[in-house]
BALUM-823833 format. One record per atom (N, C-alpha, C, O): residue in three letters; x, y, z. Coordinates in steps of 0.2 Angstrom, whole numbers, plus 5000, padded with zeros to 4 digits. Example, Ala and Ser with C-alpha at 12.3 -4.5 7.8 and 13.67 -1.06 7.14 Angstrom:
BEGIN
ALA506649725039
ALA506249785039
ALA506649845039
ALA507149835042
SER506449895035
SER506849955036
SER506450005039
SER506750065040
This chain:
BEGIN
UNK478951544945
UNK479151484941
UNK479851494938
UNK480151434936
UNK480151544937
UNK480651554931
UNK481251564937
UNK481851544935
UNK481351584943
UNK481451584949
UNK481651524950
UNK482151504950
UNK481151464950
UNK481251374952
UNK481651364947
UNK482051324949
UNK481651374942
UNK481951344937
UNK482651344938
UNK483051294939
UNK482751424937
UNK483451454939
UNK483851414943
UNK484351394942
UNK483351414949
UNK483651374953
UNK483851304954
UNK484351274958
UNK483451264949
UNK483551214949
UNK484151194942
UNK484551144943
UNK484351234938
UNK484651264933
UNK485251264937
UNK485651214937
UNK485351324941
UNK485951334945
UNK486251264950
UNK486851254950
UNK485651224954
UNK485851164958
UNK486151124952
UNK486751114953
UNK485951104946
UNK486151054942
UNK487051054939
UNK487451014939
UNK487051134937
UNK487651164937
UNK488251134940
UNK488651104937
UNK488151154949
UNK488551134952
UNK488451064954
UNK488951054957
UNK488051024953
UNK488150964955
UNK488450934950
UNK488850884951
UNK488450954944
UNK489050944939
UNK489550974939
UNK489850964934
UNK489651014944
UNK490451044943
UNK490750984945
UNK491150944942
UNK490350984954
UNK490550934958
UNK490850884956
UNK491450874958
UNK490450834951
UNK490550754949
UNK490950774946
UNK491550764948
UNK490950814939
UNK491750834937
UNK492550844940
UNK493150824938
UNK492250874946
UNK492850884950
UNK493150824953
UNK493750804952
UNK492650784956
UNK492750724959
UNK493150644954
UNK493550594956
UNK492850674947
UNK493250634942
UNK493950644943
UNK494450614945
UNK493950714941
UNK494750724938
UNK495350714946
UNK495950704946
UNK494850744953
UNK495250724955
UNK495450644956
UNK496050634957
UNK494950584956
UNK495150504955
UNK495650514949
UNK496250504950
UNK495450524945
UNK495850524939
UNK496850544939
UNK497250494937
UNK497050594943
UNK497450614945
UNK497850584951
UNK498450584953
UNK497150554955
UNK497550514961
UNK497850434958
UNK498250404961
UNK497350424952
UNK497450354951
UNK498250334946
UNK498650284946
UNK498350424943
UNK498950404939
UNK499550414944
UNK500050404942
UNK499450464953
UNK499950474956
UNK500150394958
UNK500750374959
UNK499650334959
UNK499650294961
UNK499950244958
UNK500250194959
UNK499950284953
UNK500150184947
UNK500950234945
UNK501350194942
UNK501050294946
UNK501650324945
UNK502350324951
UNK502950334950
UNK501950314957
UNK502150344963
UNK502750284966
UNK503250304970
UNK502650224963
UNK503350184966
UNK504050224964
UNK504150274960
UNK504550194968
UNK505050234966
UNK505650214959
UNK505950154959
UNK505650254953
UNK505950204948
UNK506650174950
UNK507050174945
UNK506950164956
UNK507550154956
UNK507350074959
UNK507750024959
UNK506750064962
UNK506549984962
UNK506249934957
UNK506149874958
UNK506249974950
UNK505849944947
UNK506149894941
UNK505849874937
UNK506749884942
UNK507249844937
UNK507349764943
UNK507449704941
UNK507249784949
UNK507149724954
UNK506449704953
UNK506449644950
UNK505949724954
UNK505249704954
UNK505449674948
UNK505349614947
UNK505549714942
UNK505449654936
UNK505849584937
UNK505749524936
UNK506249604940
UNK506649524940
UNK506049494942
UNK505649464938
UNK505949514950
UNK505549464955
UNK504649424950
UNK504349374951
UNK504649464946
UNK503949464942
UNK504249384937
UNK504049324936
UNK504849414935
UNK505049334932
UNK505149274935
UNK505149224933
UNK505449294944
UNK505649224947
UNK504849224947
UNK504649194942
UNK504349244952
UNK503949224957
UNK503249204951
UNK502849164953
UNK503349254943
UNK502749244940
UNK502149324943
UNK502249354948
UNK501649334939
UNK501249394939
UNK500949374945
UNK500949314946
UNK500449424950
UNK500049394954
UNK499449384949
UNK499349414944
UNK499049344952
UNK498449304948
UNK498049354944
UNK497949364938
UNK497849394951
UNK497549454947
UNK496749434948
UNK496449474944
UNK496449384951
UNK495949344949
UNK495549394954
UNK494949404952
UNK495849434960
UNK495149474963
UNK495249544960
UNK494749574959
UNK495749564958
UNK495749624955
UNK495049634950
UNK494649674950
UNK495149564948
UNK494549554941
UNK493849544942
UNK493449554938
UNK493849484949
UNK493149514952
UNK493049574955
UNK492549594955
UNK493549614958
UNK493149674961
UNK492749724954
UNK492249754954
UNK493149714950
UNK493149764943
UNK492449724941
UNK492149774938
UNK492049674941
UNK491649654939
UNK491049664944
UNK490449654943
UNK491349684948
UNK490449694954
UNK490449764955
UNK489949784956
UNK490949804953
UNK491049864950
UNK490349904946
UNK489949954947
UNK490349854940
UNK489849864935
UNK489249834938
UNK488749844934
UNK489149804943
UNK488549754946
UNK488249834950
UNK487749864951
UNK488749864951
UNK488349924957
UNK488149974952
UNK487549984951
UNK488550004948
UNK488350044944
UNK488050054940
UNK487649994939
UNK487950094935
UNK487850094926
UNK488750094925
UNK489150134929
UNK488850044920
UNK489450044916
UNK489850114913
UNK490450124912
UNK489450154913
UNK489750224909
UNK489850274914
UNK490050324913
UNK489650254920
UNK489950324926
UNK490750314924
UNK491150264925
UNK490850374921
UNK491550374920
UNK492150374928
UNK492750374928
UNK491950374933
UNK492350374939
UNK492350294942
UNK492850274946
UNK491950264940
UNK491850204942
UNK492550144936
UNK492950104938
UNK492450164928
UNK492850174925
UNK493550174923
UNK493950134919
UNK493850234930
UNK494350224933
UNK494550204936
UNK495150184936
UNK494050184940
UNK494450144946
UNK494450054943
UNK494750014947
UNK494050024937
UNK493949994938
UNK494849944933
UNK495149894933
UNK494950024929
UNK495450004924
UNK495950004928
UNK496349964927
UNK496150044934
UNK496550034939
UNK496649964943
UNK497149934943
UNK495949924946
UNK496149874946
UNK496449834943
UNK496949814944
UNK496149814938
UNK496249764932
UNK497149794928
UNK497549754928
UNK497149844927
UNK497949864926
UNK498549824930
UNK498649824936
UNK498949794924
UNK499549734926
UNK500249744923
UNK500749724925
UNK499949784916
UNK500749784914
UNK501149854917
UNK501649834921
UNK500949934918
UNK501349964921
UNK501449974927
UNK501950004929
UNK500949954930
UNK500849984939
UNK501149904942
UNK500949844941
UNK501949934946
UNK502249884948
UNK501949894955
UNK501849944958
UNK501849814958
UNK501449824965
UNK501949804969
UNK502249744968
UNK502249864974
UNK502649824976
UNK502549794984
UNK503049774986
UNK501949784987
UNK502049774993
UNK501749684991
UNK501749634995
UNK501449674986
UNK501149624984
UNK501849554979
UNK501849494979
UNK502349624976
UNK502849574975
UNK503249554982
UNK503349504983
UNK503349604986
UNK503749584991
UNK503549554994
UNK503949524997
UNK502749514996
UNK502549464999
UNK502749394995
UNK503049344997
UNK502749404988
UNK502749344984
UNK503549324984
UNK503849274983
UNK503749384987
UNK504949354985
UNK504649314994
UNK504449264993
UNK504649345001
UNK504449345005
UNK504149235005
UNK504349185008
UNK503649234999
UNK503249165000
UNK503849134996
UNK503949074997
UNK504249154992
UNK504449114988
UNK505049074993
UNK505349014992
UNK505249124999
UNK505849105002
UNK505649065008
UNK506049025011
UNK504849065009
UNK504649015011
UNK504648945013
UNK504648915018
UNK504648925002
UNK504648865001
UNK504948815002
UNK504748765001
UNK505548825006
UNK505748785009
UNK505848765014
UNK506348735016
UNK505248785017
UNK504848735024
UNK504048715022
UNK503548715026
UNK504048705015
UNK503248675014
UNK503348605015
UNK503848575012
UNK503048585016
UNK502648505018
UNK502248495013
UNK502448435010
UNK501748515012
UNK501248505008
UNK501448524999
UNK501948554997
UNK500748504997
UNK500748524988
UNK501148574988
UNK500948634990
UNK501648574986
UNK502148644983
UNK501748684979
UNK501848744980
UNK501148674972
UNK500848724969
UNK500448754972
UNK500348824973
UNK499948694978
UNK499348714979
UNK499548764986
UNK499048794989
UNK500148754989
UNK500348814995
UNK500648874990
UNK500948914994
UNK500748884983
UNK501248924980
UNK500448984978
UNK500449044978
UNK499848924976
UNK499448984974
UNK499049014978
UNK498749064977
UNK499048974985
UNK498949014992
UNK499449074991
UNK499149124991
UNK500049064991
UNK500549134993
UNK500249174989
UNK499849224991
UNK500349164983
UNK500049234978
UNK499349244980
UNK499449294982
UNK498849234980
UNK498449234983
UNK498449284987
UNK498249344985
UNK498549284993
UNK498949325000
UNK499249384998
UNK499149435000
UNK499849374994
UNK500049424990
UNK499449484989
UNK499349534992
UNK499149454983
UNK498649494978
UNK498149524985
UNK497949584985
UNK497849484990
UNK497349524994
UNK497649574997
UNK497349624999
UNK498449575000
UNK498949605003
UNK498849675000
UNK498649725003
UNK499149674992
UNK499049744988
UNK498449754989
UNK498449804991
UNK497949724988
UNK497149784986
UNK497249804993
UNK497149874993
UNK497349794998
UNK497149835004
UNK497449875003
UNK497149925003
UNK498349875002
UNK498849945001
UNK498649974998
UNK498550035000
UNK498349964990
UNK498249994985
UNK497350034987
UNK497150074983
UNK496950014994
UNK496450064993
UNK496350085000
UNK495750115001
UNK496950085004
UNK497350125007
UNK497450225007
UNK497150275010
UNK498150195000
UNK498450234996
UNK497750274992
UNK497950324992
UNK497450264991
UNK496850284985
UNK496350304990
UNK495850344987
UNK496250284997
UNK495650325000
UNK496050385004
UNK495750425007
UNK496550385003
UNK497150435008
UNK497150515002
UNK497050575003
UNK497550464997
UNK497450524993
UNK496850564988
UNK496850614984
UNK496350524989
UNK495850584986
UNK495650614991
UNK495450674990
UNK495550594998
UNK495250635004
UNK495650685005
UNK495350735007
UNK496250675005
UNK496950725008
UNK497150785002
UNK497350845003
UNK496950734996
UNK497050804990
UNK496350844987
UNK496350904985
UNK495950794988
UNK495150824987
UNK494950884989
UNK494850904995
UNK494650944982
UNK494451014984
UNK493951004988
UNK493851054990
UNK493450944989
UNK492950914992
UNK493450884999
UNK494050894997
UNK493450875002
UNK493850825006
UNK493250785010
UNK492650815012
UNK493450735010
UNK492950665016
UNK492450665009
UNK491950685011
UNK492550665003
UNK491950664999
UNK491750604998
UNK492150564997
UNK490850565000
UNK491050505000
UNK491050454995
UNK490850394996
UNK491250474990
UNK491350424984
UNK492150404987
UNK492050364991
UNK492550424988
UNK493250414991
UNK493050354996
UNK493250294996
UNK492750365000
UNK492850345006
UNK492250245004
UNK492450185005
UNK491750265002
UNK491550204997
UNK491850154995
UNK491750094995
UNK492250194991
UNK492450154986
UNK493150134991
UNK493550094987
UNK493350144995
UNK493850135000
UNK493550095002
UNK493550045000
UNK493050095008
UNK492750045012
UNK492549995007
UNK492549945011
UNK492249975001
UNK492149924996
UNK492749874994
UNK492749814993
UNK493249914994
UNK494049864991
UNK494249824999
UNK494449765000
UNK494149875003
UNK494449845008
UNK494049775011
UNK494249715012
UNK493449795011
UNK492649745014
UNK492949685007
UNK492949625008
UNK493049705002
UNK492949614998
UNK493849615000
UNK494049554999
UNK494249645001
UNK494849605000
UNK494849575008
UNK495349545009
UNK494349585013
UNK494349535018
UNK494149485019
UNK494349445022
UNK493549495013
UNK493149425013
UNK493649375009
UNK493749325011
UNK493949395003
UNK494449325000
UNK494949355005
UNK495349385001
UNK495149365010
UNK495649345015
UNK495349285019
UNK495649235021
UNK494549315022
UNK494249255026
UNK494449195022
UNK494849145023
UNK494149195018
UNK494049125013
UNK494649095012
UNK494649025011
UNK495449115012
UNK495649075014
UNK495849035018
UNK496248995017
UNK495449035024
UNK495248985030
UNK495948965034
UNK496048905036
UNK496349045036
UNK496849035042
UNK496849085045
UNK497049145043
UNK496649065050
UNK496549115056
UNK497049155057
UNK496949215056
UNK497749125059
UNK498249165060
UNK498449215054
UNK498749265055
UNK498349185048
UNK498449235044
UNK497849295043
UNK498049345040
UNK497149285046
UNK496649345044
UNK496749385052
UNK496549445052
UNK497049355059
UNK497349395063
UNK497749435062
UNK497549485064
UNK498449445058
UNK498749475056
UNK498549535052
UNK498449595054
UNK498449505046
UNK498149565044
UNK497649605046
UNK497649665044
UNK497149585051
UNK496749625053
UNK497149695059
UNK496849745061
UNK497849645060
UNK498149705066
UNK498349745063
UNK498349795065
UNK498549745056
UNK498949795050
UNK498249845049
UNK498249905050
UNK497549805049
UNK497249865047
UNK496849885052
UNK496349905050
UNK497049885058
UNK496749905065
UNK497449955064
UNK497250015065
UNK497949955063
UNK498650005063
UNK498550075059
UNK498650135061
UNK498250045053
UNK497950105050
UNK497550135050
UNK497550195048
UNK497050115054
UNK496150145057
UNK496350195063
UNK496050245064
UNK497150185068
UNK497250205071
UNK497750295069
UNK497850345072
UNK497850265064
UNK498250315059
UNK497750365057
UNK497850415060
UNK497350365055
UNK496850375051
UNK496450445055
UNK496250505052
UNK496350415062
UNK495950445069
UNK496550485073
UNK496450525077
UNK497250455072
UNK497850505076
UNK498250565071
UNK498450615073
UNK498150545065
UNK498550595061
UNK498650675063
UNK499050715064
UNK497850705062
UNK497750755061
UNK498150805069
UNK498550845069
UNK497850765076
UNK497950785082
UNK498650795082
UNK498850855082
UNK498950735081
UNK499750715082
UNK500150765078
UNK500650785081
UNK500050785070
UNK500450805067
UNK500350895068
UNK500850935068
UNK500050905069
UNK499650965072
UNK500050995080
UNK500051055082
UNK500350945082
UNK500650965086
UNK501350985087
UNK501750945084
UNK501651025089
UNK502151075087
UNK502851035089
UNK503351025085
UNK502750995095
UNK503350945097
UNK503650895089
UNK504150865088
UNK502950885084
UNK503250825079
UNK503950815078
UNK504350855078
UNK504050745078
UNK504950745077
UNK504950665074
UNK504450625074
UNK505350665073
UNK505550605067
UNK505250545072
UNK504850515070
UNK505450525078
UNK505350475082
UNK504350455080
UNK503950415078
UNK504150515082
UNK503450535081
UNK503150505074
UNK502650465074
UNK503750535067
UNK503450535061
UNK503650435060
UNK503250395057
UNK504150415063
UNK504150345062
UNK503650275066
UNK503550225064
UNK503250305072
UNK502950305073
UNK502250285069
UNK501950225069
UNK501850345066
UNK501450375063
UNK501550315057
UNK501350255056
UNK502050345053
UNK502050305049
UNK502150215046
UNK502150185041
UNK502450195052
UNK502350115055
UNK501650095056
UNK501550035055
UNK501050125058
UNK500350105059
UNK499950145049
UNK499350125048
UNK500350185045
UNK500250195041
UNK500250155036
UNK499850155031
UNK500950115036
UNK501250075029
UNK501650015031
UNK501749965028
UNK501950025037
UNK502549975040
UNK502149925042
UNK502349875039
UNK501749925045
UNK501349865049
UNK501149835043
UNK501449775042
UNK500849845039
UNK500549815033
UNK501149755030
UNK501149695029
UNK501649795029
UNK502249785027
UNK502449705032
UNK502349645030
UNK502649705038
UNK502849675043
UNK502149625044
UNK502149575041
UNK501749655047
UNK501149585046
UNK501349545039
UNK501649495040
UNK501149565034
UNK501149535029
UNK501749475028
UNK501649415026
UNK502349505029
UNK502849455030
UNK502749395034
UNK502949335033
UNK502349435042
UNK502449385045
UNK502049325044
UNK502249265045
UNK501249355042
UNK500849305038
UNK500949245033
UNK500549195032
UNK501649245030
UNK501949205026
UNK502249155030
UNK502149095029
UNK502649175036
UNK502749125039
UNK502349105043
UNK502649065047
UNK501649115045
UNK501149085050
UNK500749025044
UNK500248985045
UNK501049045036
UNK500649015032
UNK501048965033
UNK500748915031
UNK501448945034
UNK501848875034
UNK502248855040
UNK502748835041
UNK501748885046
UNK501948855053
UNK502448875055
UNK502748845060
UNK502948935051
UNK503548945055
UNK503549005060
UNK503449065059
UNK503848965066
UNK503949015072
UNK504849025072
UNK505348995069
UNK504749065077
UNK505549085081
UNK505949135078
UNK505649185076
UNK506649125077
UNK506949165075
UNK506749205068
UNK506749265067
UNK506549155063
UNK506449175056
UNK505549225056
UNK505249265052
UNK505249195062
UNK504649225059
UNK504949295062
UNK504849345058
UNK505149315068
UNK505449395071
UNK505949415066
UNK506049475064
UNK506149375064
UNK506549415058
UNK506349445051
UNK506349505048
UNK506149405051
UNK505449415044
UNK505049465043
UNK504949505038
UNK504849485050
UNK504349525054
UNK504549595052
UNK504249625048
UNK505349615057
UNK505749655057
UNK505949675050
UNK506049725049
UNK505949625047
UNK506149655039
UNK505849695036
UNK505949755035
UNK505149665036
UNK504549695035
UNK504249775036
UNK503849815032
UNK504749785044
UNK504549845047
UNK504849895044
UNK504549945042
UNK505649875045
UNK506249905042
UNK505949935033
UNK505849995031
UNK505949895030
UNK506049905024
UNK505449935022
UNK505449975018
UNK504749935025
UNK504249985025
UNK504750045028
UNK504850095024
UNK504950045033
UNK504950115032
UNK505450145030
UNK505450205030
UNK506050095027
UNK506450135023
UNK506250155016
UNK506450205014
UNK505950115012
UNK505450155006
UNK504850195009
UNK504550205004
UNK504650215013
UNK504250275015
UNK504750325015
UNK504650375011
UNK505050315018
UNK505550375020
UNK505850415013
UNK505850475012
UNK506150345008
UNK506450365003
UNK505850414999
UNK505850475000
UNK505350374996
UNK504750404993
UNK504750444997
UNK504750395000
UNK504750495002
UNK504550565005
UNK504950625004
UNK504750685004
UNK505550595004
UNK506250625001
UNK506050614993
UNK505950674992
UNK505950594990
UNK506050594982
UNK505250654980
UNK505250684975
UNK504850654984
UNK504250714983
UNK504550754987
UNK504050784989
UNK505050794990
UNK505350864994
UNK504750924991
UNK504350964994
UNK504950914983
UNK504750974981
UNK503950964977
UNK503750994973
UNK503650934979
UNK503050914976
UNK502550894980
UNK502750864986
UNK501950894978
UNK501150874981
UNK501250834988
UNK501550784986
UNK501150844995
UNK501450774998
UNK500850805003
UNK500650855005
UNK500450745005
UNK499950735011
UNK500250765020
UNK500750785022
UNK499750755021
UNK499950825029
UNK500450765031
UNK500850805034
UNK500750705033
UNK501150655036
UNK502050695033
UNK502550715035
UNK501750685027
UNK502350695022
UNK502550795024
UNK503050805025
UNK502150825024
UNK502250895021
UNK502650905030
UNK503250925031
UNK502250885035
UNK502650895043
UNK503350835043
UNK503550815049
UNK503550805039
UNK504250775039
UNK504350845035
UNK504650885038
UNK504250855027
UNK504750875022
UNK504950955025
UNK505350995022
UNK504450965032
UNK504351055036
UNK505351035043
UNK505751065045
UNK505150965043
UNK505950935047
UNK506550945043
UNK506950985044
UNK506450915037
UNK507050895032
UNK507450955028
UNK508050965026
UNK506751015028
UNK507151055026
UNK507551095030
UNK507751135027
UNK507751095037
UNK508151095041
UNK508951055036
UNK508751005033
UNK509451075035
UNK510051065034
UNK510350985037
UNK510550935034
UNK510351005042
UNK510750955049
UNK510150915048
UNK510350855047
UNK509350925050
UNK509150865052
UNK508950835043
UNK508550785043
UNK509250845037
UNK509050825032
UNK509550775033
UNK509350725032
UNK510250775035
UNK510650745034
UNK510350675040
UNK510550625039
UNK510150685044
UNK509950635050
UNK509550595046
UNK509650535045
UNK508850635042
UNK508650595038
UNK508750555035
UNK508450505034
UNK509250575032
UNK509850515026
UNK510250455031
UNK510550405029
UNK510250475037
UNK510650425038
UNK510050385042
UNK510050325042
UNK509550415046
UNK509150355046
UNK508750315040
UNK508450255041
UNK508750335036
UNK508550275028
UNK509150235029
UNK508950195034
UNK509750235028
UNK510050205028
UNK510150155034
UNK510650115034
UNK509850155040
UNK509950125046
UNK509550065044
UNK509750015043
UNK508650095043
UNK508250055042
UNK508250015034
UNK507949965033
UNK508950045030
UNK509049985025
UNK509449915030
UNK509349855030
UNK510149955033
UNK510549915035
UNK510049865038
UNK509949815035
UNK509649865045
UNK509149845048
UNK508949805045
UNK508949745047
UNK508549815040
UNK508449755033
UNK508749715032
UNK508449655034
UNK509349715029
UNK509749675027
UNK509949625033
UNK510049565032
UNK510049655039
UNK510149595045
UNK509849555045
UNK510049495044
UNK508849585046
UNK508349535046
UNK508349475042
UNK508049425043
UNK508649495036
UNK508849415029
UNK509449365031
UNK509649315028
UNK509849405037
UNK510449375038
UNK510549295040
UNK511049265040
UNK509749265043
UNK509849195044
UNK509249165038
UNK508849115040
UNK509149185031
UNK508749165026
UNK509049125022
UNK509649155022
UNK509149075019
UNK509549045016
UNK509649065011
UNK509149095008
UNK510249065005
UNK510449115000
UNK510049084994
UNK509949024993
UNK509749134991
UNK509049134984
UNK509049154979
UNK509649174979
UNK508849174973
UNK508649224970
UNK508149284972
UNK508149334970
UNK507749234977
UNK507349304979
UNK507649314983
UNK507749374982
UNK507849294988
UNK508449344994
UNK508849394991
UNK508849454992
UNK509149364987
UNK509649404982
UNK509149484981
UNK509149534983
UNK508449454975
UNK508049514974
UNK507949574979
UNK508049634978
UNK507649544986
UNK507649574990
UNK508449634992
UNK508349694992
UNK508849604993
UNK509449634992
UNK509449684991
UNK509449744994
UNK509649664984
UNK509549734978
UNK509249784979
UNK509449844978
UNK508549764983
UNK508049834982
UNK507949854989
UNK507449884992
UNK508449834994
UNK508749865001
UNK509149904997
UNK508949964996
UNK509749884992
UNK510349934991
UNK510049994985
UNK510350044984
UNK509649984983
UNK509350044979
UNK509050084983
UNK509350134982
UNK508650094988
UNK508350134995
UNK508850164999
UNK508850215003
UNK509450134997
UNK510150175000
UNK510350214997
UNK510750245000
UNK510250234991
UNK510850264986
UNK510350344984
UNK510450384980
């Protein structure tokens, strides 16, 4: 008997080391998260927060509410993630503003209700981030996790994603729930390629732009182009739009991987920062950021002149400097 106890004594131990561990690591992933933009874009976002207005916020705050429907209220991990959601004044989103500068330049090829297409954009916007946002947060606890594949990460990953589909279906355009669906078919691919690919001894920048286009780029680029299948525009502006998208995903990836050189970076990150530190190809690096800003800035070249064009701008030439 005293044996069973021990033993049970001992299981209970470590099952609370476990959820300990599991907290503190969410805990740390959530603040690399809400820390991790780059502060050299964060004086443009705020403009854009004043042209475009906050995003709604409205599923952020259902998810955080079905949140407490799954659990008890006091799993302190649950908690986190829930104040993560609902969290508006410091954590600047930025793939969710740049859809809304993106819908704002839009506007002028809407036809219909200008509010009632204006709260579709943000809308689109807001479901745009939570995918990025549980992404980014299913990548980093799995990748930083002394548990790794632990399946609270991966749950609570596949839950943000599964409801930010359903208020995508619900807005009832195909061609926009196509789109995104290709972004996150890009990253499932990523997801099942990373390990093999990076692993392999040939890795080289082509590879790592590659990789991280089905990482973060695509997201980036659908989502642009999504804004213009939301108001029927094709042709030159929607390929353009598209390419911006790409460009500018990956030159804020690129820059954020260079701004972490010396610190915590997941296996995509650590087989670039194992390139960079080469001399000569560090400098390649720097001038490819700089390609894929210039490259940016083209794709704006036939947008008509804005304030959010302008915003956009700006936060090409801070990704240069």
């Amino acid at each position: 008997m005293f044996r069973v106890l021990t033993s049970k004594a001992t299981w209970f131990q470590k099952s609370t080391y476990r959820f300990n561990a599991v907290v503190r690591t969410f805990s740390s992933s959530i603040a690399r998260l809400q820390s991790d933009e780059d502060h050299k874009l964060t004086p443009y976002l705020l403009r854009a927060t004043d042209l475009v207005g906050d995003l709604p916020l409205t599923l952020h705050k259902k998810l955080a509410k079905d949140f407490i429907c799954l659990v008890e209220p006091k799993e302190s991990i649950f908690n986190i993630i829930q104040d993560h959601l609902v969290k508006s004044d410091s954590d600047i989103r930025l793939l969710g503003t740049t859809v809304a500068l993106i819908s704002k330049i839009m506007e002028e090829f809407v036809t219909d209700d200008i509010q009632i297409v204006r709260e579709k954009h943000l809308r689109l916007a807001e479901i745009t981030e939570i995918i990025h946002s549980a992404i980014r947060l299913h990548n980093s606890v799995k990748n930083n996790s002394i548990f790794k594949d632990n399946k609270m990460s991966i749950l609570i990953g596949d839950f943000l994603l599964a409801s930010a589909c359903l208020e995508l279906a619900e807005l009832c355009k195909p061609e926009v729930v196509d789109l995104i669906a290709t972004a996150l078919s890009h990253m499932s691919n990523y997801t099942f390629l990373k390990e093999s690919t990076i692993s392999d001894s040939s890795f080289s920048l082509a590879k790592w732009e590659e990789m991280v286009f089905m990482k973060t780029a695509s997201l980036f680029a659908n989502s642009c182009r999504a804004t213009c299948a939301w108001n029927n525009v094709e042709g030159i502006v929607n390929r353009n739009l598209y390419e911006f998208g790409r460009n500018f995903g990956l030159a804020y990836e690129l820059n954020r991987i260079r701004c972490k050189e010396n610190s915590e970076s997941d296996h995509l990150e650590y087989s670039l920062l194992s390139i960079v530190r080469d001399e000569k190809i560090h400098f390649e690096v720097q001038e490819l950021s700089k390609r894929y800003c210039d490259l940016a800035e083209d794709n704006l070249g036939n947008v008509r002149d804005s304030e959010a064009k302008q915003i956009l701008l700006d936060m090409i030439n801070a990704l240069r400097s």
